[in-house]
SEZAVEX-721485 format. One record per residue (C-alpha): residue in one letter; x, y, z. Coordinates in pm, whole numbers, plus 50000, padded with zeros to 5 digits. Example, Ala and Ser with C-alpha at 12.3 -4.5 7.8 and 13.67 -1.06 7.14 Angstrom:
# residues 2
a512304955050780
s513674989450714
This chain:
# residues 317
x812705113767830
x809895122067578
x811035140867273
x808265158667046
x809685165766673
x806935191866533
x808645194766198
x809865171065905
x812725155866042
x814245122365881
x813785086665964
x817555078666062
x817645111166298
x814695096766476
x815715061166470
x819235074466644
x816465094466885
x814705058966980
x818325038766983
x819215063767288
x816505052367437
x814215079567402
x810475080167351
x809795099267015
x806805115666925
x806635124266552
x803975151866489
x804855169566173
x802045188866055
x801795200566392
x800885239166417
x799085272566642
x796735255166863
x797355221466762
x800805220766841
x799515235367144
x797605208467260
x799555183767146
x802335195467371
x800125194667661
x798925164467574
x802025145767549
x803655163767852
x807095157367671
x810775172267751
x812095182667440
x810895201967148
x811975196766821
x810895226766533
x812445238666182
x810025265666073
x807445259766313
x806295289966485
x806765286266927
x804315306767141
x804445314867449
x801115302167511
x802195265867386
x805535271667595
x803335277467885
x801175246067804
x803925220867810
x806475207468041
x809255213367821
x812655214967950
x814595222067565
x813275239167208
x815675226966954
x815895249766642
x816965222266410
x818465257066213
x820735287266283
x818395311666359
x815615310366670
x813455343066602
x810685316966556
x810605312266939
x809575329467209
x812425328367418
x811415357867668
x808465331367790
x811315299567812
x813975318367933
x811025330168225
x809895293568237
x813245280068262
x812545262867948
x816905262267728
x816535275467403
x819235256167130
x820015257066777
x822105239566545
x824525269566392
x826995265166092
x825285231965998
x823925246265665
x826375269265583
x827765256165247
x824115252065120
x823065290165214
x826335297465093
x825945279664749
x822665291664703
x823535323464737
x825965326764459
x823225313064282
x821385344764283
x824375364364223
x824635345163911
x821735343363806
x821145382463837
x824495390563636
x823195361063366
x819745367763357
x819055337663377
x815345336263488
x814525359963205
x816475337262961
x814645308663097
x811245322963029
x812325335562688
x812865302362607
x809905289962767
x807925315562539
x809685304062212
x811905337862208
x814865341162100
x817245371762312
x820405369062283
x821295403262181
x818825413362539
x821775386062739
x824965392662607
x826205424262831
x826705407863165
x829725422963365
x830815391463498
x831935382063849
x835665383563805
x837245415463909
x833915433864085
x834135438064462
x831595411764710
x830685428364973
x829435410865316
x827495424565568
x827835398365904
x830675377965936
x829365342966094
x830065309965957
x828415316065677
x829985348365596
x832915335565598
x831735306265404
x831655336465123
x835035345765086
x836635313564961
x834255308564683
x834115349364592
x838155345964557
x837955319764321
x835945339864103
x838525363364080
x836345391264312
x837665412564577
x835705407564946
x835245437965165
x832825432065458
x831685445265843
x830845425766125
x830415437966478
x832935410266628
x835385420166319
x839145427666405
x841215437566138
x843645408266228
x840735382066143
x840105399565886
x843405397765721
x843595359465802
x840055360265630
x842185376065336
x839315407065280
x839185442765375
x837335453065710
x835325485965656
x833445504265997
x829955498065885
x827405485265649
x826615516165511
x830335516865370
x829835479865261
x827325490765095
x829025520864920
x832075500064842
x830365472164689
x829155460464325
x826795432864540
x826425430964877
x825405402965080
x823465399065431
x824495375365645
x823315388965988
x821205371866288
x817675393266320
x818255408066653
x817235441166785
x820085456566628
x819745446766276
x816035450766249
x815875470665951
x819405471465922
x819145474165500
x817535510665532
x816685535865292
x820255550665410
x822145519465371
x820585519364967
x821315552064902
x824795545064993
x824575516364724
x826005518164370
x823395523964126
x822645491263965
x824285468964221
x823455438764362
x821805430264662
x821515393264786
x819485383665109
x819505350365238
x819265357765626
x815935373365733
x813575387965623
x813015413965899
x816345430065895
x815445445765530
x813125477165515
x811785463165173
x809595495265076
x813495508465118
x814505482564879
x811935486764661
x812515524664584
x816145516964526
x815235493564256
x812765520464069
x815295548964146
x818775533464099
x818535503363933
x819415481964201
x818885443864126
x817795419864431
x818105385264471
x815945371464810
x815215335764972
x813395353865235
x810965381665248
x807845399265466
x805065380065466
x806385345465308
x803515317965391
x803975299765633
x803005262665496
x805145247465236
x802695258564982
x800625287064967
x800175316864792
x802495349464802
x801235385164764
x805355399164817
x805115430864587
x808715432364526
x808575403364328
x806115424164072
x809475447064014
x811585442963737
x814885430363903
x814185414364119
x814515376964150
x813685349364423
x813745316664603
x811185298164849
x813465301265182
x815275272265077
x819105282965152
x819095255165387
x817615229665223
x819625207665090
x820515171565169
x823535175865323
x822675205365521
x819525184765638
x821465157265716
x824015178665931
x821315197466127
x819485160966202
x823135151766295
x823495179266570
x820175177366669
x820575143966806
x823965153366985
x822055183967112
x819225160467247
x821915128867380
x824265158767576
x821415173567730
x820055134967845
x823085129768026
x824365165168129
x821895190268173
x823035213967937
x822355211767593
x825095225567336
x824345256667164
x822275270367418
x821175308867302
x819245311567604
């Protein structure tokens, strides 16, 4: 079995790959046409992405059998085209939870602190600290989540040991998981949102929560609340967002966003980062050591199960 890994993917994960027995092809830089012929090319089994961008037309070049998402989400691949070529579709969910998690109560903090502008203050020789001293704190305000996954859930823990309340809506919610969850279940985001001093997203992209953050779910939002998006990009209507930040204050903190590049440098053209609060990252929620290490992890189960069964774990499609 031939495995093709199109993405950065780490030396032990691959050495594992080759200690199974398996012939891997390390491509990294792979992308569009390239990655196109390359697949045809090496007429390999499995494909291995992160970010990397699947088209049907490469799907229909290749004799794949598996995509691996080495990631939770899989809106990256064209799965109407494998799932007509009989080509499995997996992912690796709930492996970087805790760093999507961590990161972001790092933009909740950070928008409460101030801390970018207190950064570049400081950067600029200025001294603020009559501009930083009125932050309402975490303890006591109400967190909000909008999808209740792994990482979701991750929330709640940490929010409760900053002293905050959780309230949150998920479509699988009942309220008995919700009580063992310790948090209130409310009937929709739209009442998240109106119950909330920051909300959260935590939602797959999906035909149902396209747009899901719409200029109805912000006007339900508190003036001057926080919102925090560190699922996907698509399932915000940002000129919606960007309205509520002019007309009521609202302060945003986003990994992800419309039209992020595509490379791991480039140059960004977002204009909601041209607003005064709001804040970003570089769509790194996932991108930490551990959570690298944990997706390599599963990928190679992923790979080893479907070598000797068939049927690859986490199959989405």
């Amino acid at each position: 079995m031939k495995v093709l890994v199109a993405d950065r993917f780490s030396d032990v994960a691959r050495e594992d790959l080759q200690e199974l027995g398996l012939e891997v092809v390390y491509e990294p830089d792979a992308r569009d046409e390239i990655l196109q012929t390359v697949l045809a090319d090496t007429l390999s089994d499995v494909l291995v992405v992160r970010s990397t961008r699947v088209t049907g037309d490469m799907l229909r070049a290749s004799s794949l059998g598996l995509v691996i998402r080495a990631g939770a989400g899989f809106n990256t691949i064209d799965v109407a085209t494998a799932t007509e070529l009989g080509i499995k579709v997996a992912n690796c969910p709930g492996m970087n939870a805790n760093a999507v998690v961590e990161l972001a109560f790092g933009l909740i903090i950070a928008l409460d602190r101030h801390i970018p502008e207190n950064v570049q203050d400081l950067q600029q020789g200025k001294w603020n600290k009559v501009n930083y001293s009125s932050a309402r704190g975490l303890s006591g305000s109400t967190l909000g989540l909008v999808g209740l996954g792994v990482i979701g859930q991750g929330m709640i823990p940490r929010a409760k040991a900053f002293g905050m309340k959780v309230v949150g809506w998920s479509r699988s919610l009942t309220a008995e998981k919700a009580s063992t969850l310790g948090m209130e279940m409310l009937s929709s985001p739209a009442e998240v949102a109106a119950a909330s001093d920051i909300v959260s997203l935590h939602v797959a992209l999906n035909s149902d929560t396209r747009n899901l953050a719409d200029e109805t779910f912000f006007h339900q939002m508190r003036d001057g609340a926080f919102f925090i998006n560190t699922s996907r990009a698509e399932v915000v209507d940002e000129s919606a967002l960007a309205e509520a930040v002019k007309t009521k204050g609202i302060r945003a903190g986003l990994d992800i966003f419309k039209g992020e590049p595509a490379t791991v440098t480039g140059e960004v053209n977002s204009p909601l980062f041209k607003l005064d609060g709001v804040i970003g990252t570089h769509h790194i929620g996932g991108q930490t050591s551990e959570a690298q290490r944990s997706i390599a992890e599963e990928t190679v189960r992923i790979i080893r199960e479907y070598r000797d069964t068939g049927s690859p774990p986490n199959q989405v499609f």
